[in-house]
C-alpha positions in Angstrom: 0.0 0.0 0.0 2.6 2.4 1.0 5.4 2.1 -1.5 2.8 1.3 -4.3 0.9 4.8 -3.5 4.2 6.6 -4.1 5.4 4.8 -7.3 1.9 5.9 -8.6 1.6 9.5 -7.5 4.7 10.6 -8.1 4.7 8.6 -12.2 1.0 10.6 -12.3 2.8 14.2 -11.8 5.8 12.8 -14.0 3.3 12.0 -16.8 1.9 15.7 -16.5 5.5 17.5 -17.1 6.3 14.6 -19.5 3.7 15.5 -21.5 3.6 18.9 -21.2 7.0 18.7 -22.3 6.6 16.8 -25.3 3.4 19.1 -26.9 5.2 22.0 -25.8 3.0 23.7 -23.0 5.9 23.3 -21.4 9.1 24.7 -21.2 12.5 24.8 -19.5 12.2 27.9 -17.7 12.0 28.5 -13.8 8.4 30.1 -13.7 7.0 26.8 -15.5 8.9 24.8 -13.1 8.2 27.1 -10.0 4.2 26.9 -11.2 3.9 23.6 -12.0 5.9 22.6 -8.8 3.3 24.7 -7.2 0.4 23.1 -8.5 1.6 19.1 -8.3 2.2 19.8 -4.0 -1.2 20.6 -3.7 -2.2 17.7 -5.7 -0.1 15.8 -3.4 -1.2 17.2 0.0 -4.6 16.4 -1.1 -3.6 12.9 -2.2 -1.4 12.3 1.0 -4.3 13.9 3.6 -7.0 11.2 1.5 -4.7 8.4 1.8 -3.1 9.0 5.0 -7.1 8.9 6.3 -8.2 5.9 4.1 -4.6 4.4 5.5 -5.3 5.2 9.2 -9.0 3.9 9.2 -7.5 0.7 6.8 -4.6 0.0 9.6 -6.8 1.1 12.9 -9.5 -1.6 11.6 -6.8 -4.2 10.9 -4.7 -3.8 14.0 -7.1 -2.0 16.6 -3.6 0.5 17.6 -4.0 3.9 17.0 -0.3 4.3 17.2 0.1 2.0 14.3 -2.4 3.5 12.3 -0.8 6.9 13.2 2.6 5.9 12.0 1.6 4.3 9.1 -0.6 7.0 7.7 2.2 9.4 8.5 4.5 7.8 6.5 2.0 7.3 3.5 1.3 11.5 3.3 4.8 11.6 3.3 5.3 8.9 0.8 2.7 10.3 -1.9 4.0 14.3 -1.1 7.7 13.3 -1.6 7.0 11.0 -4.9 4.8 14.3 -6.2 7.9 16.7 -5.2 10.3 14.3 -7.2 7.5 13.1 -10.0 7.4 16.6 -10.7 11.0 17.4 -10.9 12.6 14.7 -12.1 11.6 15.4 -16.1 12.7 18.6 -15.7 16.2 17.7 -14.3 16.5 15.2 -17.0 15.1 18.0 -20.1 18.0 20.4 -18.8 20.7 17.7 -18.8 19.6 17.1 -22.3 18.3 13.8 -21.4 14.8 12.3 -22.3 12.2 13.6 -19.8 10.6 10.5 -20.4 12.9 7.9 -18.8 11.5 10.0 -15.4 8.3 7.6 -15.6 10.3 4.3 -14.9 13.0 6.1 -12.7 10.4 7.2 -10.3 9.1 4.0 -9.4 12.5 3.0 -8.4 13.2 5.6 -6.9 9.9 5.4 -4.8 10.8 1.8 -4.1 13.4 2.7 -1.9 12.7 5.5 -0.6 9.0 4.7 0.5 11.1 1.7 2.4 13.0 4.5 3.8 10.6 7.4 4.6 8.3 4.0 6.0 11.2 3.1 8.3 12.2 6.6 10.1 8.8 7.8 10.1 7.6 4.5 11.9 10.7 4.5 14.1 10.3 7.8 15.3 6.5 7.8 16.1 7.0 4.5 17.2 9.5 5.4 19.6 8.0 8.9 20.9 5.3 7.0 22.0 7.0 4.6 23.5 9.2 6.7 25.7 6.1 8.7 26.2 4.2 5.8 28.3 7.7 4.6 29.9 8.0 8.0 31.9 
């Protein structure tokens, strides 16, 4: 759920700049990045806000912790908001290297792959943690 979320949201805002690329609508310069940036984090704070609540209820149903469900829907708004950072920048990174904007599609499920495992990890860990040294004092 978590790593899959982020492959997809962040190769749905790559697709937008890929395309916009490719007809043209798009360009290289810094207001087109700046503005599209703009406009792909608040699709992804409203993607990571739905999720992370479909994810919390999902988790708190299956596990009956709200601790759990907390971490874990932490972790997926932060998932979805970093892929959309990165889906969103990647094509343009590769368009002013003079590389095909379109190998950012594949690149970002990688690089979702790991770093959802990542983001999952610290995220968890800290929460996780907090709480516990919370109800140990």
């Amino acid at each position: 759920m978590l790593v899959g979320a982020g492959g997809n949201a962040g190769n749905q805002s790559a697709i937008k700049v890929i395309r916009g690329l490719a007809t043209k609508k798009m360009d290289g310069s810094l207001d087109t990045k700046m503005r599209v940036l703009y406009q792909q984090l608040q699709v992804g704070l409203f993607l990571g806000i739905s999720l992370a609540t479909i994810g919390y209820l999902r988790v708190y149903v299956t596990n009956g912790s709200h601790e759990n469900a907390f971490a874990i829907s932490l972790s997926l708004f932060f998932i979805v908001l970093t892929s959309t950072v990165l889906g969103t920048t990647l094509p343009f990174v590769l368009f002013d290297m003079g590389f095909d904007p379109a190998n950012a599609g594949t690149s970002i499920q990688v690089l979702m792959d790991i770093l959802g495992v990542s983001i999952t990890c610290v995220t968890c860990s800290f929460i996780l943690s907090s709480f516990a040294e919370s109800v140990a004092h």
